[in-house]
C-alpha positions in Angstrom: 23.7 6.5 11.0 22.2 8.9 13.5 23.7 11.4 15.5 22.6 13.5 18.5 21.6 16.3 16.3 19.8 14.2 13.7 16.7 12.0 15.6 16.4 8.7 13.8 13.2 7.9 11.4 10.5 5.8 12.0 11.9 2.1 11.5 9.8 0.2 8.9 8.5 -2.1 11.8 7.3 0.2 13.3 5.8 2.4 10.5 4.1 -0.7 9.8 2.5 -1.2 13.1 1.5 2.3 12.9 -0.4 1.7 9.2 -1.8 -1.5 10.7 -3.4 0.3 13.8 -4.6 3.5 11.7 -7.8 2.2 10.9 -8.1 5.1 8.2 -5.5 4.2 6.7 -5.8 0.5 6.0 -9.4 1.0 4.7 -7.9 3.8 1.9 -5.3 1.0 0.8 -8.2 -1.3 0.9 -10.3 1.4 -1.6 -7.5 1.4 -3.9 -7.2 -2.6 -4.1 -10.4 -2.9 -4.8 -10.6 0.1 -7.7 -7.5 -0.8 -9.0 -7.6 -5.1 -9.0 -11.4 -4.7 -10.7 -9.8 -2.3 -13.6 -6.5 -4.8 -13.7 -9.1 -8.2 -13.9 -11.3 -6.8 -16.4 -8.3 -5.4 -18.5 -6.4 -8.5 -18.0 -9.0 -11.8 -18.2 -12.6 -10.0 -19.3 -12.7 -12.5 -22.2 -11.8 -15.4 -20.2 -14.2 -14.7 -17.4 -17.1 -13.9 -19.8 -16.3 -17.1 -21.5 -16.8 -18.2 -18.2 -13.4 -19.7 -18.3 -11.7 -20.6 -14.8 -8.4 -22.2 -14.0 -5.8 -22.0 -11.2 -3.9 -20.4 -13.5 -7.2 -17.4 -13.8 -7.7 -17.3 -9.9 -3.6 -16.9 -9.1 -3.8 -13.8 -11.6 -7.1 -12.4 -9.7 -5.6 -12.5 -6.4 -2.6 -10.6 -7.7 -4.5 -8.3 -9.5 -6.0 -7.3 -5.9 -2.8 -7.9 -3.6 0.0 -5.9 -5.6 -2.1 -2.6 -5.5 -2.7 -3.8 -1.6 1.0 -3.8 -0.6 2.1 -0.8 -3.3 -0.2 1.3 -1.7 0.5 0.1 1.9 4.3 0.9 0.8 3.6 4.0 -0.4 1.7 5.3 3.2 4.6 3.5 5.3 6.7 5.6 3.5 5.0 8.6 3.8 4.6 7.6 7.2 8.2 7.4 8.0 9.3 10.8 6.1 6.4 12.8 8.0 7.7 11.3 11.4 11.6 11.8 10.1 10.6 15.7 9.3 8.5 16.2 12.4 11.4 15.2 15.0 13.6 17.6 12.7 10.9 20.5 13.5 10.4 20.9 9.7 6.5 21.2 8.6 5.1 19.4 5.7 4.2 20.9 2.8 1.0 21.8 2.2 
């Protein structure tokens, strides 16, 4: 629901191109995948992996441990992403 005197955001697709291509960007999400999964897996299944316990079940919950801070905080910078480019064509600055 644009009009001619308001420019249209940043669609998601290509927000998300633009993450994927800013190397910088990817490798911070990356940083806080690996920071937060570690935290989440030793919270979560410490016991069971120093019992040196290992199921299906125990590698499924690793991967999510690593993969939902992955695409929260990939979320978070397409958003950010698409409100910076929304403000910009406006010819508001960002806050500092």
């Amino acid at each position: 629901m644009s009009s001619a005197l308001t420019p249209p955001a940043l669609s998601w697709s290509a927000a998300t191109k633009a993450l994927l291509s800013d190397s910088g960007a990817m490798f911070r999400c990356l940083v806080i995948a690996l920071v937060v999964g570690t935290i989440l897996t030793v919270i979560n299944l410490g016991v069971a992996l120093s019992d040196r316990r290992m199921s299906v079940g125990i590698a499924l919950a690793i991967v999510v441990n690593y993969s939902m801070p992955f695409i929260v905080s990939s979320l978070g910078a397409i958003a950010t992403r698409r409100g910076r480019t929304a403000r910009e064509a406006k010819g508001q600055a960002d806050p500092p």
